[in-house]
N, C-alpha and C positions, 0 to 999 in steps of 0.2 A: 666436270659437271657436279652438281653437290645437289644431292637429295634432302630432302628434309620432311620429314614426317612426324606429325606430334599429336600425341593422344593424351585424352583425361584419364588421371589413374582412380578408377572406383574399385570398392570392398569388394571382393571376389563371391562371399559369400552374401550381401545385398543384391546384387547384379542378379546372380543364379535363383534366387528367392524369385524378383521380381517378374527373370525370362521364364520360370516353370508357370507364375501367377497368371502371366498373361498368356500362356498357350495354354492354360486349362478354362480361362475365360473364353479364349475363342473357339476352341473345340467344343466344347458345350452349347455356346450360343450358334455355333455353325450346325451344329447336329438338330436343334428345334428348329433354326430357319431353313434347312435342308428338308429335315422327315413336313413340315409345313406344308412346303414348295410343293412337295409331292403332293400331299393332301389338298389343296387347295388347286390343282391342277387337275388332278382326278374329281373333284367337286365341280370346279368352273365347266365340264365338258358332261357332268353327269346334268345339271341344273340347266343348262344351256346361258350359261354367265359371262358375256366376256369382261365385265369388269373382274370377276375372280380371277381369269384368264389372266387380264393384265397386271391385274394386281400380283397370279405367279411370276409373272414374267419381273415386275419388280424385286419379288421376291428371291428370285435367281439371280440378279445385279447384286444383294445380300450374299448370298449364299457363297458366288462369286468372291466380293469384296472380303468376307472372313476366312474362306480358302485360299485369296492371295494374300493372307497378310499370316497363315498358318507354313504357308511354301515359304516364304519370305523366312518365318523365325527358322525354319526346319533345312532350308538350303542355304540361307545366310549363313548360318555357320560352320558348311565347310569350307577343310582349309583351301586355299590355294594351291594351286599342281603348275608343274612344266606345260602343260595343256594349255588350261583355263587360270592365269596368271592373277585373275581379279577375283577366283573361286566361282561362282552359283549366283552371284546376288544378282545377274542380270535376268534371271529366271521369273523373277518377282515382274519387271515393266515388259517381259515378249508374257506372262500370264494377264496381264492386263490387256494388254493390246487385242488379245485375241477376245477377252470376256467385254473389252470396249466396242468392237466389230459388232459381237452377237448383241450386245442391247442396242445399237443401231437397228439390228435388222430384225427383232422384236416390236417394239415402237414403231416401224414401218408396218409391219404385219399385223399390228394391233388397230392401226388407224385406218388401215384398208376393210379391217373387219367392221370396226362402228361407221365407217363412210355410208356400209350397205344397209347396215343397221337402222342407221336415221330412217331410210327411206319405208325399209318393212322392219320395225321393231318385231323381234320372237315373242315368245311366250316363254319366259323364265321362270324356275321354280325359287321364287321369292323368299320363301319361308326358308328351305335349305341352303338360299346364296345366304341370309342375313345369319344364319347360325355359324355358318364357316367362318364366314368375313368377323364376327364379333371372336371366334376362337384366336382366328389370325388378331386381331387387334393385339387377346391378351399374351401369342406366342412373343411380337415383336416387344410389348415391355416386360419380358419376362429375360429377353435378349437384351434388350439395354442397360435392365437393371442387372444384369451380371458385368457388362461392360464398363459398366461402371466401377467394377468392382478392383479393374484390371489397373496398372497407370500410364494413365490415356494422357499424363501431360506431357511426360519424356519418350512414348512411343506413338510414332507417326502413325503407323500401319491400325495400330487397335485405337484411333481416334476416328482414322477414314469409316475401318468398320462401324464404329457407334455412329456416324454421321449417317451411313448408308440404312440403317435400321431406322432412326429419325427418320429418314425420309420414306421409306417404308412404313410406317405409319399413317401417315396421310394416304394412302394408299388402301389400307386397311379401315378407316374413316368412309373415303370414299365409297365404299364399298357398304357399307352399313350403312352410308346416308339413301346409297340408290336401294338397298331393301328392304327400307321403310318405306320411302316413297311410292314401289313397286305395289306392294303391302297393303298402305293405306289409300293411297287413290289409284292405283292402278297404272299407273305411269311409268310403260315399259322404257321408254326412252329415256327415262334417267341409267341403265347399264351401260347405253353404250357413249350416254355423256363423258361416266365414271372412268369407262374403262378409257376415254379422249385422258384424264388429267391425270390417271395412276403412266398412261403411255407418256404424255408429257414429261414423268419423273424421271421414267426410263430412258428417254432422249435424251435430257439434260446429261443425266449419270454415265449415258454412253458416250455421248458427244466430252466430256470432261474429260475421261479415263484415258478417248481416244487419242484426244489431241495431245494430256502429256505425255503419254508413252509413245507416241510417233518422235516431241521434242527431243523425250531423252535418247529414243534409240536415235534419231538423228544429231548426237551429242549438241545436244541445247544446250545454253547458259543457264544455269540455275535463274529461278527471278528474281529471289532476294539479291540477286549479288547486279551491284551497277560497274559495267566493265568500264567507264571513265574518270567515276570517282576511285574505283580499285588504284587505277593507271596514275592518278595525282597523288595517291599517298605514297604510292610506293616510290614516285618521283621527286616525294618530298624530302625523301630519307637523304641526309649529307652522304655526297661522292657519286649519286646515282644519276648518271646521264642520260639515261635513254631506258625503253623498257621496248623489245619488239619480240614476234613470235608467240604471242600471249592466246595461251587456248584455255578454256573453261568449260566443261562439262560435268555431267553425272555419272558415274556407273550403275545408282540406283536413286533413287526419291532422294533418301539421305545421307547417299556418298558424292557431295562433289568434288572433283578434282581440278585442280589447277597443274599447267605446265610454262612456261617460258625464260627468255633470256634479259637478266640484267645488265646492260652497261654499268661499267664505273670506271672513275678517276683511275690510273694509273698509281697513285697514290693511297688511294681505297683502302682501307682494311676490310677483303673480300669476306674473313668469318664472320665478322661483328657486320658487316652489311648483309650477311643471309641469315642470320640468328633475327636479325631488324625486320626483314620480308617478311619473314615466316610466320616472325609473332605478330605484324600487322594484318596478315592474312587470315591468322587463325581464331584473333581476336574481334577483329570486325567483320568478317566475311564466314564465321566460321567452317573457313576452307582448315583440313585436315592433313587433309594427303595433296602433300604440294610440291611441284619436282621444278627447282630455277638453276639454268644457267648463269654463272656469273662468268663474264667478260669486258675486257679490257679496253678500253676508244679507239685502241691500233689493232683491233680482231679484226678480221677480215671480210667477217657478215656483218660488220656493225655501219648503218646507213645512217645518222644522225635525222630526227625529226626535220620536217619544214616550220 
């Protein structure tokens, strides 16, 4: 069996710059959308608000998304043990999983509150929802614009988070449109409108997290990667006759792994056809960590296609 593993060689000291950059981005911006959450959860229950409600409950999907992608840098890099062969990075999609659950069952519990609401709107303290909600507005760009500061184009994790705070804002919007409207004409049923479209956020953001972290723990195929165009290049390669047992999964968002067995000619030069696989894999799929068998037309698991 012949392993093959290949990595990009980056500046040791660029790399270290860039991972402190961006964990001091996200701790920072985790810490205002956090102490927020708080804030605007103890307001939404003081005011009788449930758009602030839902709008914490978005805001927890935040707070969430920049503590998994804080666990991620910080268990991502340990190493590897006899134990745990792949290290920690699986810690990052079973923390989603469980913070995908909870904004389901948020968003459930949000829509149940404004169902009732429609029918007897409360009497809500308008004036102290609309001063939280505009505070929240400027916590969430105050979060972005650090996020921004981080680099969000070669790291996956601290892009999800800037995305999850964009959406957080609409949220924070909504909330300042229903305590005007409360305000100026009295129109208590715009909260629990507000609070329907910040839950909408929530659903979405829950429903998303859920499904890829269910994919990966149930070793999904990456989506970028097409498992039949994979199959023709690597069939294209001269000597190579067959390609079977082909598995492709993730260990995390951005480790995916590839394993299987190549046929070849009996003639084959087996090195220079797995140096071929490798670099076709790595270059157009960028599959990384990739483990093929190479075997012979007279192996004895080898089935030739129909």
């Amino acid at each position: 069996m012949s392993h093959s593993h290949n990595h990009h060689s980056h500046g040791k000291h660029s790399h270290h710059h860039g991972h402190n950059a961006n964990r001091k981005a996200l701790f920072i911006s985790f810490g205002l959308i956090f102490a927020f959450m708080v804030i605007e959860f103890i307001g939404g229950m003081m005011t009788n608000s449930l758009a602030l409600l839902s709008d914490a409950g978005h805001m927890l999907s935040d707070a969430a998304a920049l503590g998994l992608s804080l666990a991620a840098l910080a268990f991502g890099g340990k190493e590897a043990n006899t134990s745990k062969t792949y290290g920690y990075k699986r810690f990052e999609i079973l923390a989603a999983f469980i913070n995908g659950i909870t904004l389901l069952a948020i968003s459930i519990y949000i829509f149940w509150e404004a169902y009732h609401r429609f029918f007897s709107p409360p009497e809500v303290a308008s004036a102290g929802m609309l001063g939280i909600a505009v505070v929240g507005l400027a916590v969430n760009i105050a979060a972005a614009w650090i996020l921004m500061k981080g680099d969000m184009s070669g790291n996956l994790n601290l892009r999800s988070a800037f995305l999850h705070v964009l959406g957080d804002l609409l949220g924070s919007v909504g909330a300042i449109i229903a305590g005007l409207l409360m305000m100026i004409f009295n129109w208590n049923i715009a909260d629990p409108i507000a609070s329907i479209i910040a839950a909408l956020l929530v659903l979405v953001s829950g429903f998303r997290v859920t499904k890829e972290s269910v994919h990966i723990l149930m070793e999904g195929k990456p989506e970028h990667i097409d498992t039949d165009t994979l199959k023709k290049g690597i069939l294209s390669i001269p000597s190579v006759k067959d390609i079977h047992d082909l598995h492709i999964w993730s260990i995390t968002s951005d480790f995916p792994s590839l394993s299987c067995h190549v046929v070849v000619s009996e003639d084959g030069d087996r090195d220079r056809i797995l140096q071929q696989v490798s670099e076709y894999l790595r270059k157009e799929f960028r599959l990384e960590h990739v483990t093929v068998q190479i075997e012979g037309e007279g192996h004895s698991h080898y089935h030739p296609c129909n």
